[in-house]
C-alpha positions as CSV (number, residue, x, y, z in Angstrom):
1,X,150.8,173.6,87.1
2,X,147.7,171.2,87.8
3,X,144.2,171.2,86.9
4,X,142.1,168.8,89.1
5,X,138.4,170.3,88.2
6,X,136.0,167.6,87.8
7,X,133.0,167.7,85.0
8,X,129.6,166.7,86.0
9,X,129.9,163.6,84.1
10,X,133.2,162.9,86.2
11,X,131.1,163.7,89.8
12,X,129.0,160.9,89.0
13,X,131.3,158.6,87.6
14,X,133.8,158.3,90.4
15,X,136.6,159.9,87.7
16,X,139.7,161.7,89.2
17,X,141.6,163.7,86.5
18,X,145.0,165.0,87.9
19,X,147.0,167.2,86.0
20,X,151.1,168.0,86.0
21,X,153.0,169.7,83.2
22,X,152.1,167.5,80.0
23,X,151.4,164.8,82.3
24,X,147.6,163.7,82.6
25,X,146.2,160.9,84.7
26,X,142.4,160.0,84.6
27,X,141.8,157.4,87.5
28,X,138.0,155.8,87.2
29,X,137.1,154.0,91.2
30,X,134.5,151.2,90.9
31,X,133.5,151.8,86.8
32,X,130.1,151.1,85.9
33,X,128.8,150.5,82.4
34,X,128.6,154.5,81.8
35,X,132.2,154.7,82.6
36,X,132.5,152.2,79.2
37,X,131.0,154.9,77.1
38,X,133.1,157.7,78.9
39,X,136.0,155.6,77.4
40,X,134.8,154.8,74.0
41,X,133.8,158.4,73.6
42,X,136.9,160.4,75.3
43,X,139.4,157.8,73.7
44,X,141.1,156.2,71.1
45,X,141.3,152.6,72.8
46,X,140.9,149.5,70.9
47,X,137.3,148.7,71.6
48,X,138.0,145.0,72.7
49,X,140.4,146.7,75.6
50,X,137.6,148.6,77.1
51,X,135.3,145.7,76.8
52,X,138.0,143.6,78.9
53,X,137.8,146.7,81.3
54,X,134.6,145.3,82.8
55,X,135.6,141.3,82.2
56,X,136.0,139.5,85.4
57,X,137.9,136.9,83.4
58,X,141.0,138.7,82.4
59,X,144.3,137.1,83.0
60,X,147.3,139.7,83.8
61,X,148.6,140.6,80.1
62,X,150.1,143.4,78.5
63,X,148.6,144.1,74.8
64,X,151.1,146.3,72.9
65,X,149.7,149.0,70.2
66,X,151.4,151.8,68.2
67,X,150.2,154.5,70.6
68,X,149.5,153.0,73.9
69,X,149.9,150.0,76.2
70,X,146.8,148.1,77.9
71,X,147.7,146.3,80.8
72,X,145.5,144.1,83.5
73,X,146.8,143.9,86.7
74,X,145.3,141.2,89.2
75,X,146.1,141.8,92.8
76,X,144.8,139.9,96.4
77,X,142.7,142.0,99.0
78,X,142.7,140.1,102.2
79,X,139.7,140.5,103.9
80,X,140.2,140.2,107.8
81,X,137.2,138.8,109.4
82,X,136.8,135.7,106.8
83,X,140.5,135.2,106.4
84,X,140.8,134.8,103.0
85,X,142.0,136.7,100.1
86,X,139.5,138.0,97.1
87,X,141.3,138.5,93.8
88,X,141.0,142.5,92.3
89,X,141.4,143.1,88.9
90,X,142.4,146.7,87.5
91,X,144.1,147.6,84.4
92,X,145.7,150.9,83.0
93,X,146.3,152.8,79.5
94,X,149.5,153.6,78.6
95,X,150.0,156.4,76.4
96,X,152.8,159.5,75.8
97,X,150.8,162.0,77.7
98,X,148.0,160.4,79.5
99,X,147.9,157.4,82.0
100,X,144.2,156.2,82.3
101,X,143.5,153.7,85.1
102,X,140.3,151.9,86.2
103,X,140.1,150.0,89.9
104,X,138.3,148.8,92.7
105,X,138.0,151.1,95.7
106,X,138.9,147.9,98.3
107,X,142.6,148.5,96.8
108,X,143.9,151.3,99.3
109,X,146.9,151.9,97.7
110,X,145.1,153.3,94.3
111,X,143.0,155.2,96.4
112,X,145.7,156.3,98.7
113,X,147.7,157.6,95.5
114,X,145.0,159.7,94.3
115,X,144.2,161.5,97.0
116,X,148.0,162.1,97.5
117,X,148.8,163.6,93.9
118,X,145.4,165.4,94.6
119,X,146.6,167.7,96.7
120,X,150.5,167.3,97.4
121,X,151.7,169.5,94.8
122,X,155.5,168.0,95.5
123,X,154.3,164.2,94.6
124,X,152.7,165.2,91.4
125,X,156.2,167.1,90.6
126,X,158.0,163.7,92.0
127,X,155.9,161.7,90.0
128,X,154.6,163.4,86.9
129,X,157.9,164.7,85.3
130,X,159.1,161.8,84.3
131,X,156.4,160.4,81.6
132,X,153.9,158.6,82.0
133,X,155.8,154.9,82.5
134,X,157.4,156.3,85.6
135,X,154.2,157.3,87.1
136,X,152.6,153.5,86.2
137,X,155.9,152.3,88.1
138,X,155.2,154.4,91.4
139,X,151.4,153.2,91.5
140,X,152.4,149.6,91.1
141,X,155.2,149.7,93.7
142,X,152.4,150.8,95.6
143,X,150.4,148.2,95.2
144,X,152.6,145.8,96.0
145,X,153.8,147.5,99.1
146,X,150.8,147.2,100.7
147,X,150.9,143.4,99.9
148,X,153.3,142.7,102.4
149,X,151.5,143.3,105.0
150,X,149.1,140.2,103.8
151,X,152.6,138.5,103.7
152,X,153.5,138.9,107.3
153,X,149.8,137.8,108.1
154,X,149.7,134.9,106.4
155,X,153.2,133.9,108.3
156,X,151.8,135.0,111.7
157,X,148.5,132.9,110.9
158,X,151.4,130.4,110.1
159,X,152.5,130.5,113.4
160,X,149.4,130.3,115.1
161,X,148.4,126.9,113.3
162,X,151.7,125.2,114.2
163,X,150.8,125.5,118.1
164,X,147.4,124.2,116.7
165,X,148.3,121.1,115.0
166,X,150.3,120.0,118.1
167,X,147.9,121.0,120.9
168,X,145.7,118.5,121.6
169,X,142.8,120.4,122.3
170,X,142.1,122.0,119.3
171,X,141.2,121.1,116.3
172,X,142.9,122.9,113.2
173,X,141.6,121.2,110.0
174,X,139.4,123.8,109.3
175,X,142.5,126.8,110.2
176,X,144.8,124.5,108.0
177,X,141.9,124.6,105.1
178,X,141.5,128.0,105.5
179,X,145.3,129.5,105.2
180,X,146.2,126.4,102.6
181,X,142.9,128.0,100.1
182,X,144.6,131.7,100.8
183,X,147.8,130.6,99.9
184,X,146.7,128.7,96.6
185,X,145.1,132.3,95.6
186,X,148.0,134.3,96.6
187,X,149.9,132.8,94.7
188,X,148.0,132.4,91.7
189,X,148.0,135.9,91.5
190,X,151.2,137.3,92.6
191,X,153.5,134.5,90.1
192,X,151.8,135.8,87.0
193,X,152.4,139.2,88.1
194,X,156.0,139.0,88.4
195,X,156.4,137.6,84.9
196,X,154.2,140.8,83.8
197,X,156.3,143.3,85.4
198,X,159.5,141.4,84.4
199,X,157.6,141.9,80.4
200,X,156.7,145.5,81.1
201,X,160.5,146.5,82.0
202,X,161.2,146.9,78.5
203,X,157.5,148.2,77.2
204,X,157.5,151.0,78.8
205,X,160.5,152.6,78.3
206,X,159.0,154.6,75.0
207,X,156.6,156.6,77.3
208,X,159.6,157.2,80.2
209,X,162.4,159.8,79.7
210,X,164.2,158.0,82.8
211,X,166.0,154.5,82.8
212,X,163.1,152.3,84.1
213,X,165.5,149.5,84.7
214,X,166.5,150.2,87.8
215,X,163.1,150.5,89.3
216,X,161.3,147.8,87.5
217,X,164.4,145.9,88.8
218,X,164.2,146.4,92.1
219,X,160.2,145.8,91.7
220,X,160.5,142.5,90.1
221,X,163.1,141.5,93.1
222,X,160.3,142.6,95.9
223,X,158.3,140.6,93.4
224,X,160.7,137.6,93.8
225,X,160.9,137.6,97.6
226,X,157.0,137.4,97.6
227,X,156.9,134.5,95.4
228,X,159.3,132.6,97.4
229,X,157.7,132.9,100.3
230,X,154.3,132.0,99.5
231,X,156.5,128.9,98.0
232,X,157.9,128.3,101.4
233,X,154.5,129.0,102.9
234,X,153.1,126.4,100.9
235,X,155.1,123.8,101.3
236,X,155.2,124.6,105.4
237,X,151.1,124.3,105.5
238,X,151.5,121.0,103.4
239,X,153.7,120.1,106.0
240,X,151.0,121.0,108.9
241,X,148.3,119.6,107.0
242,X,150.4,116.2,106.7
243,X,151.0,116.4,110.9
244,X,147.7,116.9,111.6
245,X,146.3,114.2,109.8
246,X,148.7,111.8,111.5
247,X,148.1,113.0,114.6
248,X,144.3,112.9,114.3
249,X,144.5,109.4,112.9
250,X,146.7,108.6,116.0
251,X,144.2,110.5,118.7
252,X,141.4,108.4,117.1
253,X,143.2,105.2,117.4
254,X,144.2,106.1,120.8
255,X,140.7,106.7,121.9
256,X,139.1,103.6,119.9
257,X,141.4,101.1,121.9
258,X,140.2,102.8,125.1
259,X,137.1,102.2,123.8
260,X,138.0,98.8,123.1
261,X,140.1,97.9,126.4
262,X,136.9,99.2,128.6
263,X,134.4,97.0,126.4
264,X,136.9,94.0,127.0
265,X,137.3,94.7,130.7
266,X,133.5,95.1,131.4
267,X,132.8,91.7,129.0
268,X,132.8,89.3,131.3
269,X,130.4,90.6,134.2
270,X,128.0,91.0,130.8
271,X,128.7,87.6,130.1
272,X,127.8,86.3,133.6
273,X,125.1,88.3,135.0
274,X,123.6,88.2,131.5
275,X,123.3,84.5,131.6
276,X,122.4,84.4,135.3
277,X,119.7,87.4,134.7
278,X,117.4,84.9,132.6
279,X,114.7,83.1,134.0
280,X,116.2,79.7,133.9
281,X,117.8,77.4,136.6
282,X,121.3,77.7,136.1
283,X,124.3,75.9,138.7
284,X,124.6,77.7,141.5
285,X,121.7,79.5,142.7
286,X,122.4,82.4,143.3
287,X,119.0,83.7,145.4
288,X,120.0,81.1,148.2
289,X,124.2,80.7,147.8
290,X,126.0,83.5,148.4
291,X,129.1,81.4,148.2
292,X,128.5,80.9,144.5
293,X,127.7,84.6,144.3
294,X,131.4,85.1,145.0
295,X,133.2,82.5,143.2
296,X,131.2,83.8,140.2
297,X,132.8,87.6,141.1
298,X,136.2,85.7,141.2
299,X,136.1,84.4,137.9
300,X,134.7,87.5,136.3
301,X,138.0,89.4,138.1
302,X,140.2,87.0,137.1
303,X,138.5,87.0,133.6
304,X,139.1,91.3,133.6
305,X,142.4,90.7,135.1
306,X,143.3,88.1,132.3
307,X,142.3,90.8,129.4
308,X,144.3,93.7,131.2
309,X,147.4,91.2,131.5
310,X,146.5,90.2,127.6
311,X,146.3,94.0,126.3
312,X,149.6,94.9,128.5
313,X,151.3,92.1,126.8
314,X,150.7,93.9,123.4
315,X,151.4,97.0,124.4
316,X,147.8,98.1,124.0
317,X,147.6,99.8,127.4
């Protein structure tokens, strides 16, 4: 049997209450400060947990107590149009017949689950009847199910920026930036969440009447793989970032000694019709001779030819 009905104070406060057997979850979306006196009011929780509810400051950590477990969670929510990843925190109450959980809305798959054990009467059966640890388990595999999909981003946006960094036509400092800031986050969520779940394994096992093992297990392995990718994915942008820089150092070396072969080239003819521009009498004259005219463009040739010869000599050009 489940009893879903919401209280007036719940309407307003965003709080789900889903019922199965002796099974109750209370899921609060987006808490506000009245959702901190719901708590204090409705529950026996350390006061210091509930104030760390509505910290922004919290580092994933499991705080053990004779009737319940506190736990904060940190996962990334990618955002698609700036390409980068914003950290969320949420945390849950762990207790023998209750599971109380507060969240974000951006983190779909806390918003997915609710509305699923809302009204599929075979999940809450599924998910409920085995304690309340279980049903912690199934919304964190969750969660970090619908991390991969960031995963396989981040390795496509990989892809993308190695045909960047060797394509001359595009500049990728700002894409390498980008991805490399991402991946520092990632990870700096997702490694301290392994070690929690690897810790919780054996916490929760008092408020599961299943073996937990097996599925914390196999969560800390999905765990694993993402760590060592975003490993791999790190030290592959390091290596882009490395290239690029060489190859813009080598591009702007290229272009300064055209820079410098054109200036050496077009010296001379300064050098001469500078001089022969001022009003001065210089050898020559060049108004009446046009012989001198000539012998003057033969020097400045052989002066440009002299410089190309000079620069091809040391493999400049």
């Amino acid at each position: 049997m489940t009893q879903n009905t919401k209280s007036p104070v719940e309407k307003r406060l965003n709080i789900k209450t889903i019922q199965q057997g002796d099974l109750t979850w209370v899921d609060i979306s987006d808490p506000s400060e009245e959702a901190k006196k719901f708590l204090t009011e409705n529950y026996k929780f350390h006061p210091m947990d509930i104030e760390d509810c509505f910290s922004r400051r919290q580092l994933s950590k499991v705080d053990e107590y004779e009737n319940y477990l506190f736990i904060v969670f940190h996962f990334p929510v990618y955002d698609k149009v700036t390409k980068l990843s914003t950290v969320q925190q949420w945390v849950a109450f762990v207790s023998d017949k209750s599971l109380v959980t507060l969240h974000p809305s951006s983190l779909k798959a806390m918003e997915d689950s609710r509305q699923e054990f809302e009204f599929d009467e075979d999940s809450r059966k599924e998910y409920f009847s085995h304690g309340s640890g279980y049903l912690l388990y199934a919304l964190v595999d969750r969660t970090v199910d619908f991390y991969f999909p960031v995963l396989d981003k981040i390795l496509s946006l990989l892809d993308g920026i190695e045909d960047s960094v060797f394509d001359e036509g595009i500049e990728a400092a700002k894409e390498i930036s980008v991805l490399r800031r991402d991946i520092v986050v990632q990870r700096r969520v997702m490694f301290p969440t392994r070690a929690l779940l690897i810790e919780l394994e054996n916490k929760l096992k008092r408020f599961a009447n299943t073996n937990l093992s097996v599925y914390y297990g196999d969560l800390v392995d999905h765990m694993s793989k993402i760590c060592e990718t975003l490993d791999e994915c790190k030290d592959t942008i390091e290596v882009f970032k490395d290239a690029d820089y060489t190859l813009s150092g080598y591009r702007a070396n290229r272009m300064i000694r055209i820079l410098a072969v054109t200036l050496a080239m077009v010296l001379p003819f300064i050098i001469v019709t500078g001089l022969y521009s001022m009003n001065i009498k210089l050898p020559g004259n060049l108004q009446n001779n046009v012989g001198t005219f000539y012998i003057l463009l033969s020097i400045m040739l052989a002066a440009t030819g002299g410089v190309l010869y000079f620069f091809h000599k040391k493999r400049l050009i």
